[in-house]
N, C-alpha and C positions, 0 to 999 in steps of 0.2 A: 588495836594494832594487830597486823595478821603475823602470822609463824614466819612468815617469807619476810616479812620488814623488822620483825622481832631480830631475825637472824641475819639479815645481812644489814642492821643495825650493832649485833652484839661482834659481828669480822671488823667491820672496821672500828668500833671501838679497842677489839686487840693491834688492827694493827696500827693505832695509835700510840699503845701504850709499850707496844714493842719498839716502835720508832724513838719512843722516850729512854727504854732500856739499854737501848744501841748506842744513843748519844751518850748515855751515861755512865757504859762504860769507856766509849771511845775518849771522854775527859777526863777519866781515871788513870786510862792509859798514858792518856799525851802529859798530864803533869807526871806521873810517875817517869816515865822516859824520858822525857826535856827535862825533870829536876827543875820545875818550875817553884820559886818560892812561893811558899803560904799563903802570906801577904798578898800576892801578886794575883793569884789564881790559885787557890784550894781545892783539891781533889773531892768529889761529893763525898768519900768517907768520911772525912776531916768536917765538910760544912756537916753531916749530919752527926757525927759524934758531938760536933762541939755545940748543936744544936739542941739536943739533947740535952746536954747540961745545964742550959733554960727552962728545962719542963715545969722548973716550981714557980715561973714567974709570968711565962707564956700566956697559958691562957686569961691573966688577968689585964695585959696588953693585947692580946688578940681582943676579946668581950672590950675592951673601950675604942678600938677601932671601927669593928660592926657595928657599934652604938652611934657612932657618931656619922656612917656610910648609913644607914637607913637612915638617921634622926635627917641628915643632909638629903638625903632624896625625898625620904615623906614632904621636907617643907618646900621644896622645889617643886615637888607634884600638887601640894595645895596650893602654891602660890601659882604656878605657870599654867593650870588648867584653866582657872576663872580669869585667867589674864588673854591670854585663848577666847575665852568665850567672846569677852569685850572687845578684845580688838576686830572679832571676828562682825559684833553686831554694830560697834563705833566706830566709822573711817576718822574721825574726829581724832579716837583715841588710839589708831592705829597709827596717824601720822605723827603724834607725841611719843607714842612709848617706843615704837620700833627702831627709832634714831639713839634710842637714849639704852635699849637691849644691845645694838649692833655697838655702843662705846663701851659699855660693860663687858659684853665678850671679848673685846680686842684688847681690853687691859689684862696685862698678866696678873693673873690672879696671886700670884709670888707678891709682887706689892700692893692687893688689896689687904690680904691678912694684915699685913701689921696694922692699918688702918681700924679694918674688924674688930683687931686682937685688945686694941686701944678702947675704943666706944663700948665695948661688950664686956671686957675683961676676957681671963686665961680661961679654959674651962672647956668641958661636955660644951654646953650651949653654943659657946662663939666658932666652937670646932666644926658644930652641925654647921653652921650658919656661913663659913666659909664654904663646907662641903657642898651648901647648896646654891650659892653663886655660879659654883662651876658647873653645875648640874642642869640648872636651871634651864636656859636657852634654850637647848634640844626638845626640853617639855611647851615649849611655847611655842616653836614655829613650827613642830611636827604637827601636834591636835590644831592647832591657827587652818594647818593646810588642808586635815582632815574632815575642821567642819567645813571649809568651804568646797571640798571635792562635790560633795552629795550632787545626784541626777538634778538639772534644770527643769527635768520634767517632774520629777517626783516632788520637789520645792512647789510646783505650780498646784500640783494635786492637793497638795495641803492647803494651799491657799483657798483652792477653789471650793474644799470640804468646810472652809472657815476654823482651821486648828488655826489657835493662838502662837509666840512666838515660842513661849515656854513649853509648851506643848510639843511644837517642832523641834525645839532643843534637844528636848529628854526624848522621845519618841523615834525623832530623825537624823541628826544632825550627830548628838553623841556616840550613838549604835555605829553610824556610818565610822567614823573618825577613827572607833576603835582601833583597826589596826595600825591606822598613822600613830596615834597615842604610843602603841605600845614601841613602838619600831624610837619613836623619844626615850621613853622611858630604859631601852635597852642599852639607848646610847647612855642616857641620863646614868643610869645605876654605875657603869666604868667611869666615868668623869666625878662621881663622888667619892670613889676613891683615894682618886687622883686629890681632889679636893681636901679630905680627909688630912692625907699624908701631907699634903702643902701647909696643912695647920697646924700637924705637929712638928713640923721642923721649924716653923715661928714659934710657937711657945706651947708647951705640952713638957708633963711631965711623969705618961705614960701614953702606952699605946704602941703598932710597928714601925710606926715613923721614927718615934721617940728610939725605939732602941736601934734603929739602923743608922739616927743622927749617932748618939752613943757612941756604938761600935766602930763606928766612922772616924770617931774621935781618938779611939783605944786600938785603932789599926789591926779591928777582928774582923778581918773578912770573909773568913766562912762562918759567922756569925750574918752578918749583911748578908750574905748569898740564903744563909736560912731565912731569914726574915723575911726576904724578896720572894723565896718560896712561898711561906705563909699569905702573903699577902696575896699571890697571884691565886691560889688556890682560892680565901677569901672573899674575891671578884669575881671569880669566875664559877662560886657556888649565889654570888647574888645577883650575878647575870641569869643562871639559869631556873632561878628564884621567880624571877618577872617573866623568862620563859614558859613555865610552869603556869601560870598567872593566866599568861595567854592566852592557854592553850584553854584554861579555864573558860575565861571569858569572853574569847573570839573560835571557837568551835567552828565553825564554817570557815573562816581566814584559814586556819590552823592544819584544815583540811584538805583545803585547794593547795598549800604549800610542802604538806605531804603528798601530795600525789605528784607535784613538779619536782621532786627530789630535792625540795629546798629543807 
């Protein structure tokens, strides 16, 4: 990265964070003036003092929410890539599974858990495994598209050199795909959240879901407001997680989308 992206990289990183500053106090302001109640709407001092006063228990609900957000996306990325592949190399099994992904998606995943939560039991595992329900999808029709992007011309080349199908896979077809993969997988990683937290408010008995159902219950709203923090921060360090990832693994993509200011 040059000095000149480095830096007008690091202005608008401030003037994001001053935008955050300004909100935060202008909602400091408006409860203290309105005399808004607690309950109602909590001044950030109050969500963060009372915030705070969780610190002995936090991190052991935080560490089992990321557990269960990676555990849900890892099994979504293994299952939806090879499922990708098939449907990509099977119209057969394109015409089976893609009817039966598009009724999955459209059920609210709110009533698949209890379902899940039944078959599987309470736990780490049945959490990831909701998480990766909801995740899923994104990773299967994004890579689906991406191997079949690849040049007609460049498919014909292989053929006519006599590379195998496997061969084109690994060699052509996945390299190509990469950035569709990841553009899933970005989506994929916020919707395991989502996923997560829909688990623990069916049955869990820890983690941020857990204590925002709680709180919920005990009418601590800058309690909720903190946790909601937590959790966004959370997502938005495993967002930029796979970010990171990409940058790794698609260098050229990564590249062309730095210089378009994307």
């Amino acid at each position: 990265m040059s000095v000149s992206r480095a830096l007008r990289a690091a202005v608008e990183g401030g003037q994001i964070y001053l935008g955050l500053l300004v909100l935060l106090g202008l909602w400091e302001l408006a409860c203290r003036q309105l005399s808004l109640p607690p309950w109602l709407l909590p001044p950030p001092s109050q969500i963060a003092a009372e915030t705070w006063e969780l610190r002995g228990i936090l991190p052991a609900h935080l560490l089992a929410t990321a557990k269960e957000i990676l555990g849900g996306f890892l099994l979504a990325t293994l299952a939806g890539v090879p499922l990708a592949v098939a449907v990509v190399y099977s119209p057969l099994l394109r015409r089976m599974i893609y009817p039966l992904l598009l009724m999955l998606q459209s059920i609210p995943k709110v009533a698949i858990a209890p379902i899940l939560l039944l078959w599987v039991g309470y736990g780490l595992v049945s959490n990831m495994i909701v998480a990766a329900t909801v995740a899923f999808f994104p990773i299967v029709v994004n890579t689906a598209t991406g191997l079949e992007s690849v040049d007609a011309e460049l498919l014909e080349l292989t053929r006519s050199l006599g590379a195998s199908k496997l061969r084109v896979l690994l060699r052509v077809r996945l390299p190509w795909s990469l950035p569709f993969l990841f553009s899933g997988l970005k989506v994929a990683i916020t919707l395991a959240v989502i996923g997560a937290i829909v688990a623990e408010f069916i049955g869990a008995d820890k983690g941020l879901g857990y204590l925002i159902l709680t709180s919920s219950g005990a009418m601590r709203t800058a309690v909720m407001f903190g946790v909601l923090l937590l959790l966004s921060v959370l997502g938005t360090l495993c967002f930029y997680a796979v970010v990171m990832l990409e940058r790794i693994l698609c260098p050229w993509y990564m590249a062309k989308a730095d210089r378009a200011g994307l």
